[in-house]
N, C-alpha and C positions, 0 to 999 in steps of 0.2 A: 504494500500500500504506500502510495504517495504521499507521505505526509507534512502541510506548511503549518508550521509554528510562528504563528505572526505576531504571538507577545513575548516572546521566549517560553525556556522551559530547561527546567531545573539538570544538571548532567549526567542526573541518577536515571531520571525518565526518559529523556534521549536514549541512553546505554538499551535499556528497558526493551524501547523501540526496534532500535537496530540490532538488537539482540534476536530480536524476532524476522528478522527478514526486513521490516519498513525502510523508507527511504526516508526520513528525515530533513526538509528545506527549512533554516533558518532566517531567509530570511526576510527582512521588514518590510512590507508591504504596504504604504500610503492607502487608506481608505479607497479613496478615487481610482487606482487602479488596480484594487483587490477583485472583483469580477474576473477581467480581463487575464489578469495574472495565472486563477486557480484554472479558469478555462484552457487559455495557452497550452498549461501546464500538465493540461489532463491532473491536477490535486483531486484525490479520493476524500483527504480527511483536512479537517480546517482547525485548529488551535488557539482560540483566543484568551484573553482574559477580558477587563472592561474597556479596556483602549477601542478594540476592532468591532465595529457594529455589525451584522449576519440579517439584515433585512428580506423581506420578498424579491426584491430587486436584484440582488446580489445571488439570491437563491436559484433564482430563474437563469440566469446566465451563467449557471456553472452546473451542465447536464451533469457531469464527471463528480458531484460530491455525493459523499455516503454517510460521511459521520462530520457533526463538529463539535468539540469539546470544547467547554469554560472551565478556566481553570479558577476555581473558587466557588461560592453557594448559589449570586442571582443570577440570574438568564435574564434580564430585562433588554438585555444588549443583542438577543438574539430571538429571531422570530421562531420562537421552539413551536406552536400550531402549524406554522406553513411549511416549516422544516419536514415537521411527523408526516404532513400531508401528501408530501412528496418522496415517502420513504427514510426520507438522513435519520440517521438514530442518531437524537441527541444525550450526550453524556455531562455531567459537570461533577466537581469537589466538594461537596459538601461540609463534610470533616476534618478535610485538612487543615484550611485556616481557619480554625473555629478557635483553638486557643492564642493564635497570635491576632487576632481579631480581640477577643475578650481582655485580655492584657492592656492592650491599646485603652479601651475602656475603661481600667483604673488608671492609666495615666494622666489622661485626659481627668480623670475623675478628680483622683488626687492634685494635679496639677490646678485645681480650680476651685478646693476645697481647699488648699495652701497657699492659692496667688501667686501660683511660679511663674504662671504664664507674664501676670503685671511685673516680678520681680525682675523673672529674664530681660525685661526691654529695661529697666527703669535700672539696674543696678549698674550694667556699664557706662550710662550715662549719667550716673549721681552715687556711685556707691561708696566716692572715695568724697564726697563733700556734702553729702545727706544720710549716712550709714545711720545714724539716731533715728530719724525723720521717718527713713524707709523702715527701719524694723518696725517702729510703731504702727505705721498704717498697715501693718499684713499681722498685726496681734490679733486679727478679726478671724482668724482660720478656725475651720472644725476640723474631727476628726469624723474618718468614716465609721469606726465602731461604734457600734449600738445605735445606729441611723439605720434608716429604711430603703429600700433601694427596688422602686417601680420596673420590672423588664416589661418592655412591650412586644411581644413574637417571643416565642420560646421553643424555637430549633434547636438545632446541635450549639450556634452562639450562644442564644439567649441562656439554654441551659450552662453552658461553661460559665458564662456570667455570674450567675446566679451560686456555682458552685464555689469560684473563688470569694463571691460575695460572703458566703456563711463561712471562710476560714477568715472575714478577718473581723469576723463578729457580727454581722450586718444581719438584719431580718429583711426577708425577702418576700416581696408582693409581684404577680404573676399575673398579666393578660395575654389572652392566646384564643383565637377564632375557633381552635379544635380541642377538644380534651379537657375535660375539668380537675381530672387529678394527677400527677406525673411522681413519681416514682425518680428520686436522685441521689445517685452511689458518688459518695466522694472518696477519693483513691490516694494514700499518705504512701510515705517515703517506706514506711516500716512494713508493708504490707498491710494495715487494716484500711478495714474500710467501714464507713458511718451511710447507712442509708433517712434519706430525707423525705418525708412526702410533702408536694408542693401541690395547694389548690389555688387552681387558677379564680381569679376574681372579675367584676364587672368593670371597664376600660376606667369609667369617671370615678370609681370607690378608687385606682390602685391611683388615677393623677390624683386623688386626695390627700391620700395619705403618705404620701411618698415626700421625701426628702431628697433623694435624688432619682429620676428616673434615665433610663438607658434603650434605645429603639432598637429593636430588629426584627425588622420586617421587611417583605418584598417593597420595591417602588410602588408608590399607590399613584393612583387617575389625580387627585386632588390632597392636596395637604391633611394630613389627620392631626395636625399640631398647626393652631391657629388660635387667634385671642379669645377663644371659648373654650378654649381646652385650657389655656396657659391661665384662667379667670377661676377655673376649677382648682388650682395646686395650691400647696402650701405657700406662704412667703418665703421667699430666698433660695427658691427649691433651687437645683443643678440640673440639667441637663444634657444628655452625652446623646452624638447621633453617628454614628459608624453603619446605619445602611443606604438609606439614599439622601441625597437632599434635597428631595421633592420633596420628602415627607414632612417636611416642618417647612409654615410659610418665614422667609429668613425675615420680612420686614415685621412682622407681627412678632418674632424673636428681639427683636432687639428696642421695639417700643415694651416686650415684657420686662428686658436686661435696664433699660431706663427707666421703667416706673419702681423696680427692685423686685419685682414679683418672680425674675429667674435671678438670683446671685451671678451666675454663671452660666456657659454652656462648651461644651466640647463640640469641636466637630471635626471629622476627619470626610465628608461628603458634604459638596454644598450644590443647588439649585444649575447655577451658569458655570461648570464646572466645561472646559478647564480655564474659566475667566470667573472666578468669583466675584461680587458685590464687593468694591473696594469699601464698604463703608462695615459689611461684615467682618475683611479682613484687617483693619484698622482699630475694632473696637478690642479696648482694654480688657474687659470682662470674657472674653471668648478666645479660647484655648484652638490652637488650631495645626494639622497636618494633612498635606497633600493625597488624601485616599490611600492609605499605607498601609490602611485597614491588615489584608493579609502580607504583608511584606516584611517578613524575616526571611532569613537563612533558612532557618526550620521548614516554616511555612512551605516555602517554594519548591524547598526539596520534597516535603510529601504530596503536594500540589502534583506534581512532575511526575512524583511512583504511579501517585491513585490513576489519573489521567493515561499512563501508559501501561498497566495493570489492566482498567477495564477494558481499553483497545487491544490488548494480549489477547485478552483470558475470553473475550466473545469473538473476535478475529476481524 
């Protein structure tokens, strides 16, 4: 099989590949003449992550594909209906970055609960002639223990989330469209393990009472975080958003961060990506990185196995 890797792919799952007989193309493909390219090429199998879009369009004009994989959990990037319609069996990663995704989430978390984000800008520029000044204005920090911590979607992420949430004391509140009750094994160094049961709750009881809340959900049609949802939370709640930034409207985010009804928010996904809202990227209060979501070393490498695993193991 033909295979074009047009967002990379880790050198474990390449070996994987060519282990198996595939032909392996690395390389980069400009959107615009990705059609063209897979067609020329006779390409069987397509490799993306969220960079490379897999529209109807693209689909049509490439008779020669069979499979396209995403390397990571959403498919919003790829027309997975018109795909099946046409035969391509679509594959994606669901588990791989779920713990380097989850991570990211107390970074951001803690990074905003602590004021690192205001401290990183403000301290090389005053740290050697306001060092008093700044310590004081960031006395305002909480700690995460024994705070509440809202997931919204509770997949293989949400769950991770949730799981680091309870080691570092946190009480965990749970909305999720399927399933009212989940069952969570959390896994220690020494070999034991502590099981959890988690009941999920109604969307506006978990923005209640939450102290901070954390989104993982697919892209929605319409924003589900807008000034009626932000009107519902506690004061000075936190906010982390690691799945899409459609989901949260960013302007109604930031008259919340101005009236003090959000303390903070995280985001590693925004709206006009890859041009965000300068006025998003400029505010004090909002913790922020370039969609890194799954981007470790870690990550990438099991990204790379799972993705050339499944292409093995069904052919």
């Amino acid at each position: 099989m033909k295979i074009l890797v047009n967002d990379g792919i880790a050198k474990a799952g390449k070996d994987i590949l060519e282990a198996a007989g595939n032909t392996v193309i690395e390389t980069k493909v400009a959107q615009e003449q990705l059609a063209n390219y897979i067609a020329k090429n006779q390409i069987q199998a397509l490799l993306v992550r969220s960079a490379t879009k897999v529209d109807k369009k693209i689909i049509d004009k490439c008779p020669t594909l069979q499979l396209i994989g995403r390397g990571g959990v959403g498919l919003d990037n790829i027309d997975v209906a018109y795909a099946k319609s046409k035969g391509i069996r679509v594959i994606n990663t669901p588990k791989a970055s779920s713990n380097a995704v989850a991570e990211l989430v107390f970074a951001h978390m803690l990074t905003g609960a602590r004021h690192l984000q205001d401290a990183n800008r403000n301290m090389p520029l005053e740290g050697d002639s306001n060092f008093k000044k700044l310590k004081k204005s960031y006395a305002s920090a909480t700690e995460l223990k024994d705070k509440t911590l809202g997931i919204i979607g509770f997949g293989q992420i949400g769950r991770t989330v949730a799981k680091i949430a309870i080691g570092l004391g946190m009480k965990v509140l749970v909305h999720n469209k399927t399933n009212n009750t989940y069952s969570l094994e959390l896994d220690f160094y020494d070999g034991q393990t502590i099981t959890f049961t988690i009941i999920a709750m109604a969307f506006e009881e978990v923005l209640e009472k939450s102290d901070f809340i954390s989104i993982h959900i697919p892209k929605q049609k319409n924003p589900i975080f807008t000034s009626k949802e932000f009107e519902l939370m506690k004061d000075g709640v936190g906010i982390i958003n690691t799945s899409r930034g459609e989901n949260i409207n960013e302007d109604d985010l930031l008259e919340a961060i101005e009236s003090g009804k959000v303390s903070f928010a995280g985001l590693d996904v925004f709206v006009n990506e890859p041009n965000p809202q300068i006025k998003v990227l400029m505010n004090p209060s909002i913790s922020l990185t370039p969609h890194i979501g799954g981007s470790t070393q870690e990550s990438q490498e099991r990204i790379g196995i799972e993705l050339a695993n499944q292409i093995v193991e069904k052919g």
